[in-house]
N, CA, C and O atoms as a GROMACS GRO file, in nm:
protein
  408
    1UNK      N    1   0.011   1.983   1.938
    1UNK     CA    2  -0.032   1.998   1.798
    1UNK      C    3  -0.176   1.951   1.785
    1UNK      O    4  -0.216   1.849   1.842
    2UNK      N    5  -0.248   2.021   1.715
    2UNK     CA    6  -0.392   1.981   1.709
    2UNK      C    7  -0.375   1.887   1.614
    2UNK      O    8  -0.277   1.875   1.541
    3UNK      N    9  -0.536   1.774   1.616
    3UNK     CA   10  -0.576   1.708   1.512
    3UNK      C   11  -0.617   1.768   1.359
    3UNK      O   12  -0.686   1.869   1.350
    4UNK      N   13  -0.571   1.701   1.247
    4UNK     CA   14  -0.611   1.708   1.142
    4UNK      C   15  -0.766   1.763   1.103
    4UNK      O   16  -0.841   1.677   1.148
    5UNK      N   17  -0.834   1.854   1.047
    5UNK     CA   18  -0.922   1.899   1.005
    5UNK      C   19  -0.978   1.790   0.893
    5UNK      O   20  -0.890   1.772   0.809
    6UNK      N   21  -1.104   1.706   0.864
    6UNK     CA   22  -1.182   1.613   0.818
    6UNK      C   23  -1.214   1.711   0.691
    6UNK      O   24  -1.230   1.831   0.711
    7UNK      N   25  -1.226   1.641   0.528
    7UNK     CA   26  -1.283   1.726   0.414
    7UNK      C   27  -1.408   1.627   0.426
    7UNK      O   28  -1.423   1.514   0.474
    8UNK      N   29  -1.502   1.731   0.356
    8UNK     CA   30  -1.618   1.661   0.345
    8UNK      C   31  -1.641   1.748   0.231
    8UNK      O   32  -1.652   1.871   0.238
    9UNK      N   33  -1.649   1.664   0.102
    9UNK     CA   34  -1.751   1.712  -0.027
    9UNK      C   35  -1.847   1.696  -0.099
    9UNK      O   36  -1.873   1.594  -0.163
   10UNK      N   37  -1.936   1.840  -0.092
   10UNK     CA   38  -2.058   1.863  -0.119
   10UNK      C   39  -2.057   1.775  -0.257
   10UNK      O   40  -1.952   1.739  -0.311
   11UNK      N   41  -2.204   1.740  -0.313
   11UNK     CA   42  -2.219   1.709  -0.424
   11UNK      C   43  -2.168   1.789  -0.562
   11UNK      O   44  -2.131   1.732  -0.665
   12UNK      N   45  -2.173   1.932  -0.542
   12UNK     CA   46  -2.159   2.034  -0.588
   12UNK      C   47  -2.006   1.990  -0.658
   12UNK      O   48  -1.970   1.974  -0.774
   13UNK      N   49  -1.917   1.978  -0.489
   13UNK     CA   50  -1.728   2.014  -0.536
   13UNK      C   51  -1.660   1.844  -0.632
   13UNK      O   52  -1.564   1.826  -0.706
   14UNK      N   53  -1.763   1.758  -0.583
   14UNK     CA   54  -1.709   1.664  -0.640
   14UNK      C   55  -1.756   1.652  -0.786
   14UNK      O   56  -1.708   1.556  -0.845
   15UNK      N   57  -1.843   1.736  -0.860
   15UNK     CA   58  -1.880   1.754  -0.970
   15UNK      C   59  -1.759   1.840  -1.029
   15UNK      O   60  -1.701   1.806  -1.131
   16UNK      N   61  -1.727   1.955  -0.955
   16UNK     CA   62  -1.647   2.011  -1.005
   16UNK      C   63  -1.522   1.986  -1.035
   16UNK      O   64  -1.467   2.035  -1.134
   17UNK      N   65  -1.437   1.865  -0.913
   17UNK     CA   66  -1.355   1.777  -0.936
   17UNK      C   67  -1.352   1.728  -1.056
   17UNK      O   68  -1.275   1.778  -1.139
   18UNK      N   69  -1.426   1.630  -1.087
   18UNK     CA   70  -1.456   1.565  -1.177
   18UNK      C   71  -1.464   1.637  -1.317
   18UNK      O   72  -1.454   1.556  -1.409
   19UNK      N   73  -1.474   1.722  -1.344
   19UNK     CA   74  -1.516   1.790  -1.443
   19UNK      C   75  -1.394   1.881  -1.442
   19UNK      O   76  -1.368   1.872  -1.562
   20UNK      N   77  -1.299   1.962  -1.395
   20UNK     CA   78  -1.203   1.974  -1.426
   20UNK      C   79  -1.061   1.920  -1.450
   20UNK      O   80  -0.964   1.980  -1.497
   21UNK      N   81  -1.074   1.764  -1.398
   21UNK     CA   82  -0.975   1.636  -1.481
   21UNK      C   83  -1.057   1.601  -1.569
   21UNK      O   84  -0.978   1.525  -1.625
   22UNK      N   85  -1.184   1.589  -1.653
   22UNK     CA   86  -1.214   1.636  -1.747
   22UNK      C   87  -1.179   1.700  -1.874
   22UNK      O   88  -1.138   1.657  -1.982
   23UNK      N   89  -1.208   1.814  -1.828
   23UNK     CA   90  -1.143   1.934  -1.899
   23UNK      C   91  -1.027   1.912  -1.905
   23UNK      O   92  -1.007   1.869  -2.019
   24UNK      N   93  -0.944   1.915  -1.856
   24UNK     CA   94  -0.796   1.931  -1.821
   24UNK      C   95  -0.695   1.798  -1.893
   24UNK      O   96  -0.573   1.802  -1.905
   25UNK      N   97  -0.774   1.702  -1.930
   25UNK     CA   98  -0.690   1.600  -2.022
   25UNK      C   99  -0.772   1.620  -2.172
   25UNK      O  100  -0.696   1.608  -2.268
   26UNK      N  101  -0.882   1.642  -2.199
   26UNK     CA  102  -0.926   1.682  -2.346
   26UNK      C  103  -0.851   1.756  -2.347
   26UNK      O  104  -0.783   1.732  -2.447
   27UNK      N  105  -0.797   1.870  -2.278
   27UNK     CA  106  -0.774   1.983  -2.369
   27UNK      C  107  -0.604   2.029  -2.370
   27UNK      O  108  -0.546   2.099  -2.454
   28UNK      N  109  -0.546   1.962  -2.246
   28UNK     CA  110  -0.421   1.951  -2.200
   28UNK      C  111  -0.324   1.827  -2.217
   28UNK      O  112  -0.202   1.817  -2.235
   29UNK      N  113  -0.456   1.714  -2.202
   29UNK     CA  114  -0.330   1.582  -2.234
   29UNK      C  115  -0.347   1.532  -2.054
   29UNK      O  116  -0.379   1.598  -1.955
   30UNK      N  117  -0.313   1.408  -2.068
   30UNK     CA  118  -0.244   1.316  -1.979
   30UNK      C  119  -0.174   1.338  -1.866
   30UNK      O  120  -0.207   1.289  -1.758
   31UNK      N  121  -0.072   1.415  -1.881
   31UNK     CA  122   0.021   1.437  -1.778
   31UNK      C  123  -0.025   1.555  -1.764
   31UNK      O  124  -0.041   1.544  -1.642
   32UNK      N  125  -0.064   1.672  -1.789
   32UNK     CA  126  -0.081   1.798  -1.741
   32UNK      C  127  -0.239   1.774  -1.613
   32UNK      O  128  -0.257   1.850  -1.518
   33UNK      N  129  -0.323   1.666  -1.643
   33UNK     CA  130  -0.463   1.592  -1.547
   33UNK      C  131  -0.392   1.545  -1.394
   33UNK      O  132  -0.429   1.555  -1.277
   34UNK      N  133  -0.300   1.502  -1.446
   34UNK     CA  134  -0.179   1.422  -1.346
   34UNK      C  135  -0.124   1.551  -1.224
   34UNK      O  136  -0.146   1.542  -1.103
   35UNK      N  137  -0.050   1.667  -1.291
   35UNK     CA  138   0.034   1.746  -1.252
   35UNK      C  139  -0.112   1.864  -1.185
   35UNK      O  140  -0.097   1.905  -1.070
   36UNK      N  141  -0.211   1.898  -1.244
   36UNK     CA  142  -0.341   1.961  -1.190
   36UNK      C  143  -0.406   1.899  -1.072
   36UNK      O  144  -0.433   1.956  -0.966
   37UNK      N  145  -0.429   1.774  -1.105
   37UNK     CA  146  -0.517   1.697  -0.948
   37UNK      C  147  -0.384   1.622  -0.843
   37UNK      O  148  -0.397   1.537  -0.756
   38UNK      N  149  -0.295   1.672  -0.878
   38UNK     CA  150  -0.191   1.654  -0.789
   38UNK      C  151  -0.158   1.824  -0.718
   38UNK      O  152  -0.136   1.833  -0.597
   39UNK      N  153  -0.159   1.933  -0.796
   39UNK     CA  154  -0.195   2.030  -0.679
   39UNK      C  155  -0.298   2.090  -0.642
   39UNK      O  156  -0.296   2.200  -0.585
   40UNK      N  157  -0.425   2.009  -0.677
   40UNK     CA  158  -0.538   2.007  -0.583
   40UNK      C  159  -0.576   1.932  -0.442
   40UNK      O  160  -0.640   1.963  -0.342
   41UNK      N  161  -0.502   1.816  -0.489
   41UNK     CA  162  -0.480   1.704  -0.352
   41UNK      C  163  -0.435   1.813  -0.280
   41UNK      O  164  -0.511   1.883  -0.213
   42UNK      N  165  -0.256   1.841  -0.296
   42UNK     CA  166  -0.225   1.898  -0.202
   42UNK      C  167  -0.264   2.037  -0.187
   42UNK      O  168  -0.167   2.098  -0.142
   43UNK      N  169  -0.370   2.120  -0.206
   43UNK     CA  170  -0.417   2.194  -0.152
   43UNK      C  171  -0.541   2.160  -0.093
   43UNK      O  172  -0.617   2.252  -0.062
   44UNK      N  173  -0.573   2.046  -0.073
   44UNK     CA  174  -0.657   1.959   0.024
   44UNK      C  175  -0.599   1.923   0.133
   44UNK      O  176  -0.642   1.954   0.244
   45UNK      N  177  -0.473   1.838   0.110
   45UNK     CA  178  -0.390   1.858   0.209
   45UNK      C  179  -0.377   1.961   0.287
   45UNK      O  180  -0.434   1.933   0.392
   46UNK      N  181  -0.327   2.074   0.292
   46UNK     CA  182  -0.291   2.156   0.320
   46UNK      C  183  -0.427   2.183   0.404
   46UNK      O  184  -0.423   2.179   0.527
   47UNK      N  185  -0.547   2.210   0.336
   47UNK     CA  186  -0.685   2.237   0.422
   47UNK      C  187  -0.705   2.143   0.556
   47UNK      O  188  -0.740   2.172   0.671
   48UNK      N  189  -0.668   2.022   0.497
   48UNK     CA  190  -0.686   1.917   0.672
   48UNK      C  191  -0.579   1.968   0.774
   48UNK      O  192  -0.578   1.936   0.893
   49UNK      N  193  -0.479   2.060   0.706
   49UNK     CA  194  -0.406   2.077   0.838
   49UNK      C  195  -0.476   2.172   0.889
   49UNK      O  196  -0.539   2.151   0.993
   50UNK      N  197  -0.479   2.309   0.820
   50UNK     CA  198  -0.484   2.400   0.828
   50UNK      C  199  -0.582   2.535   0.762
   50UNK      O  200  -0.548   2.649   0.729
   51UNK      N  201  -0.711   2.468   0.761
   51UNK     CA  202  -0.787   2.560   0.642
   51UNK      C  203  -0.806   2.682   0.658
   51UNK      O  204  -0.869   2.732   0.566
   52UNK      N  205  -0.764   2.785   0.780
   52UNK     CA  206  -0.763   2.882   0.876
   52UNK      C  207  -0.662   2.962   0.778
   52UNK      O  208  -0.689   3.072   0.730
   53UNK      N  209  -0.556   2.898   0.759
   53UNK     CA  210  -0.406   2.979   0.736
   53UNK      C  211  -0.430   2.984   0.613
   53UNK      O  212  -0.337   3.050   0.568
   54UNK      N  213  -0.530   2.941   0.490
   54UNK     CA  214  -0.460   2.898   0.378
   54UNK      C  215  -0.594   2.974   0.266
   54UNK      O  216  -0.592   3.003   0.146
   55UNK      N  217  -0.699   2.985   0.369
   55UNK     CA  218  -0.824   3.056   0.260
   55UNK      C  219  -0.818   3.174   0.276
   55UNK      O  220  -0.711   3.214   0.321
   56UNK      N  221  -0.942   3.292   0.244
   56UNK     CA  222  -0.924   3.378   0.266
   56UNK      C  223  -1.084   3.420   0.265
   56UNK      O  224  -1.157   3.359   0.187
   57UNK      N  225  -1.136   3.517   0.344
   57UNK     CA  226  -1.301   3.581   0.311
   57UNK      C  227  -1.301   3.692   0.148
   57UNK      O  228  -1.217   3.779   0.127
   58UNK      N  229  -1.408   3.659   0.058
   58UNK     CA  230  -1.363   3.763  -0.032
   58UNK      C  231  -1.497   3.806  -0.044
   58UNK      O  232  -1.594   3.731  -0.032
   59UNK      N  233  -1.501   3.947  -0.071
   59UNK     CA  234  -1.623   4.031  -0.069
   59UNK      C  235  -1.773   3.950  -0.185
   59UNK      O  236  -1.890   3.978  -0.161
   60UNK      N  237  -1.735   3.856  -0.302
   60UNK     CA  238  -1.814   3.832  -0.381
   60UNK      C  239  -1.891   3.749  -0.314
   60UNK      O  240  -2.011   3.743  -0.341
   61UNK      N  241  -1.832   3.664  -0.206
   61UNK     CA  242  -1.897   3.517  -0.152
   61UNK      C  243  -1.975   3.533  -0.018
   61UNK      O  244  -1.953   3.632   0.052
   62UNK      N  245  -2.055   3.449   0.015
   62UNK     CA  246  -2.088   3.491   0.156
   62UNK      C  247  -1.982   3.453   0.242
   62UNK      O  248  -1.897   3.364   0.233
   63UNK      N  249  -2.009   3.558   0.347
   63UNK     CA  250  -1.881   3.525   0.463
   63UNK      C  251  -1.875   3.418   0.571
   63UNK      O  252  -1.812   3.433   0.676
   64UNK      N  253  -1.960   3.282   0.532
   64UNK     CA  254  -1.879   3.213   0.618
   64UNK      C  255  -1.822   3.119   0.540
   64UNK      O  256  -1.778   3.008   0.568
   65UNK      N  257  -1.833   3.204   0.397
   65UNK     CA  258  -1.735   3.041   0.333
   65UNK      C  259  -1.537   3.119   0.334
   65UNK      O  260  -1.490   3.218   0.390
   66UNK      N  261  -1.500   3.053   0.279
   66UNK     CA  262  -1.297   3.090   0.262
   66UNK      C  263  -1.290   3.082   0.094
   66UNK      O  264  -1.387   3.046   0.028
   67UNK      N  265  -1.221   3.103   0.062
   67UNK     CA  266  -1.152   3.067  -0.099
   67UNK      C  267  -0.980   3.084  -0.056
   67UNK      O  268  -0.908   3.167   0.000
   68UNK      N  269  -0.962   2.904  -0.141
   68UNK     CA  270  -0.839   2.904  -0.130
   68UNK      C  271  -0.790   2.887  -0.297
   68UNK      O  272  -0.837   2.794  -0.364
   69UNK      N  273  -0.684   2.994  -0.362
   69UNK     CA  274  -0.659   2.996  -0.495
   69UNK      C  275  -0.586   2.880  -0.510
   69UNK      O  276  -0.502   2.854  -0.424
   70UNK      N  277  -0.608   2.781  -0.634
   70UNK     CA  278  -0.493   2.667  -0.644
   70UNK      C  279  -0.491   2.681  -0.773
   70UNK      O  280  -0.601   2.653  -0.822
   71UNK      N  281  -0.397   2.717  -0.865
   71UNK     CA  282  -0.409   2.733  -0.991
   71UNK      C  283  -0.471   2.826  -1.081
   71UNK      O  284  -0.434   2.944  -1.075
   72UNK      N  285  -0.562   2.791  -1.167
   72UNK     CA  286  -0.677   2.864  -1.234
   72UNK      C  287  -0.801   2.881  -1.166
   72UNK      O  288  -0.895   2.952  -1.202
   73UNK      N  289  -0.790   2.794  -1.040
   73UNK     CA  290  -0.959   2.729  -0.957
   73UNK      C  291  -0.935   2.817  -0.804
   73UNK      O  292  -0.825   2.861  -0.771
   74UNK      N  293  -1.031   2.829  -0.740
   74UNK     CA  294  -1.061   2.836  -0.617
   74UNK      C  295  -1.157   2.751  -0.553
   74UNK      O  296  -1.275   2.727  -0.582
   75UNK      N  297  -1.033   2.681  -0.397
   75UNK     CA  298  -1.160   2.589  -0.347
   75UNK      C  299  -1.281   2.657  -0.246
   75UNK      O  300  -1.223   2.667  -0.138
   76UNK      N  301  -1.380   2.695  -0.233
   76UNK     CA  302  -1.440   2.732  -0.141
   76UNK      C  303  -1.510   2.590  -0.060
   76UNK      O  304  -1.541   2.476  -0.092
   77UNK      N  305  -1.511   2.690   0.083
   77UNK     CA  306  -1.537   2.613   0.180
   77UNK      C  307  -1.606   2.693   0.294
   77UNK      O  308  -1.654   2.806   0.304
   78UNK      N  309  -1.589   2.566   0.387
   78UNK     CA  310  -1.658   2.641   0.535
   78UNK      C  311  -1.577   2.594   0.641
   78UNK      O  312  -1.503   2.498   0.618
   79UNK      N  313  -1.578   2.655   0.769
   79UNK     CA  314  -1.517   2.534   0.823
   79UNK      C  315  -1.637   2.549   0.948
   79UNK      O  316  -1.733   2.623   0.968
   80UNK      N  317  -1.583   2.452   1.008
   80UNK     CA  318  -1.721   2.390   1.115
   80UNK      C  319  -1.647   2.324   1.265
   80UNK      O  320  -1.546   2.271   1.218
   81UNK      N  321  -1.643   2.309   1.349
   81UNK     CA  322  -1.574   2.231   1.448
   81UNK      C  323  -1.438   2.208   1.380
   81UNK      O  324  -1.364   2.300   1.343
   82UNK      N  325  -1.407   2.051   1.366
   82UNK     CA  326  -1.321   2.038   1.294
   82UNK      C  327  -1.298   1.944   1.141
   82UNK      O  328  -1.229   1.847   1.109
   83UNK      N  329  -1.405   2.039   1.066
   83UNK     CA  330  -1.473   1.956   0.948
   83UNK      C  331  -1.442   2.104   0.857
   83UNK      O  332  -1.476   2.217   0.892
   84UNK      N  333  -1.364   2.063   0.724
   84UNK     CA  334  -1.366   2.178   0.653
   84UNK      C  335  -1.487   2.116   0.506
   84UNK      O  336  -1.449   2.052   0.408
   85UNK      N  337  -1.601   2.149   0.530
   85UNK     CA  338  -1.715   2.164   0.412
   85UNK      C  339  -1.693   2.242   0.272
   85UNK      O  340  -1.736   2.353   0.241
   86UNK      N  341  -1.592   2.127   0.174
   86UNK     CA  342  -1.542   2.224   0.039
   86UNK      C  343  -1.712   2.210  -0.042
   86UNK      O  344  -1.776   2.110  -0.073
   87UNK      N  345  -1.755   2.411  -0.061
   87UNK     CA  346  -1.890   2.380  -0.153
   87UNK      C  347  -1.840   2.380  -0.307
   87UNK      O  348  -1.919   2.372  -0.401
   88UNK      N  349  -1.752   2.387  -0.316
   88UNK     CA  350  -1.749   2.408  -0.467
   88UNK      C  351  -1.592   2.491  -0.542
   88UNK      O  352  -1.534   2.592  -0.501
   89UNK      N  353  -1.565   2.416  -0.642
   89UNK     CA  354  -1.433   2.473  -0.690
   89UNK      C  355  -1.439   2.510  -0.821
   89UNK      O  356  -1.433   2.435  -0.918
   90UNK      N  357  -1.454   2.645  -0.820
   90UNK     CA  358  -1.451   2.732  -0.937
   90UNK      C  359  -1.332   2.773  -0.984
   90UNK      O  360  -1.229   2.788  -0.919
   91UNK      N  361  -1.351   2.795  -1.113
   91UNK     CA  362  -1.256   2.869  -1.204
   91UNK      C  363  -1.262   3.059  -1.157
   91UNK      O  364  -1.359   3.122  -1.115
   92UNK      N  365  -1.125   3.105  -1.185
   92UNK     CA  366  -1.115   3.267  -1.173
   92UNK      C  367  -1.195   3.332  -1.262
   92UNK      O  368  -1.234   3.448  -1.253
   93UNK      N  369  -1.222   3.240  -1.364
   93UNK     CA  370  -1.344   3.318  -1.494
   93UNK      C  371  -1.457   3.326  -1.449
   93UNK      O  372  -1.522   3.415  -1.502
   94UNK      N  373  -1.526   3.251  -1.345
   94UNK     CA  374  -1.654   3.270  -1.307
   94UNK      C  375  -1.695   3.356  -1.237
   94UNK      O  376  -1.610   3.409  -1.165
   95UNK      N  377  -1.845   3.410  -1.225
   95UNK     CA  378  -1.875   3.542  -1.114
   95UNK      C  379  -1.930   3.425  -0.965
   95UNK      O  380  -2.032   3.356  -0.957
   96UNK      N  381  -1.844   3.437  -0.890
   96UNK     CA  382  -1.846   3.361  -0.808
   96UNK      C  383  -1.976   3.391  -0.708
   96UNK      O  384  -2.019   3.306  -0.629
   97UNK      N  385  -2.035   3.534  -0.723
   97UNK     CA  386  -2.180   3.523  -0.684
   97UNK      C  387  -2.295   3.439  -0.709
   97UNK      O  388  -2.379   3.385  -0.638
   98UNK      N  389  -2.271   3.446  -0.833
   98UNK     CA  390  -2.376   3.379  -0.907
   98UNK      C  391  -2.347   3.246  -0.900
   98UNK      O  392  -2.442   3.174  -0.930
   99UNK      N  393  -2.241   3.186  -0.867
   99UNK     CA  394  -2.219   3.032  -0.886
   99UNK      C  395  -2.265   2.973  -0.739
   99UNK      O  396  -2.300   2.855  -0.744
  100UNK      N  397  -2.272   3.048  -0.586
  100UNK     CA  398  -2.280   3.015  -0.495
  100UNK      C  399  -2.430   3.022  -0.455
  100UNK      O  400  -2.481   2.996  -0.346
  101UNK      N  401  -2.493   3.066  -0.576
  101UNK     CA  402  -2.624   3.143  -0.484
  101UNK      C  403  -2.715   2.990  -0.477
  101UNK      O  404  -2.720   2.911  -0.571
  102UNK      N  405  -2.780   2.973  -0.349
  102UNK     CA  406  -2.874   2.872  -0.283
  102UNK      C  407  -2.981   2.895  -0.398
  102UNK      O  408  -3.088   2.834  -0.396
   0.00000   0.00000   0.00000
């Protein structure tokens, strides 16, 4: 069995973190912040095992990042040796071109 895959987040994803438990208790409440960054963990989880099996390439993004859907959000990433680089976690409402561009 291989080793665990390392997250490393950009300035970018931890803004976005942050800002969707945010959002997500103004506008949802308490327990719904709780039940949201609990299946973001574990679709973090899931990335340290396995970020290969679980993203996907999509035509809007450049191709060496993945998008993995968790909810309303997608995490994008990269992966690298054995370091998965999350750049940023967007909402399905956004034009995900425009949110990635350098």
């Amino acid at each position: 069995m291989s080793e665990n895959y390392q997250i490393e987040f950009s300035a970018r994803a931890e803004k976005d973190f942050k800002s969707i438990q945010r959002y997500t208790l103004k506008t949802y409440g308490e327990k719904q912040v709780w039940i949201y960054t609990g299946m973001l963990k574990e679709a973090l989880r899931k990335l340290e095992e396995n970020p290969k099996l679980y993203g996907h390439v999509r035509p809007d993004i450049p191709q060496i990042y993945r998008a993995y859907k968790v909810g309303e959000h997608s995490l994008v990433y990269r992966i690298e040796d054995q370091t998965v680089y999350l750049i940023a976690i967007l909402h399905g409402s956004m034009d995900f071109t425009s949110q990635l561009k350098t």
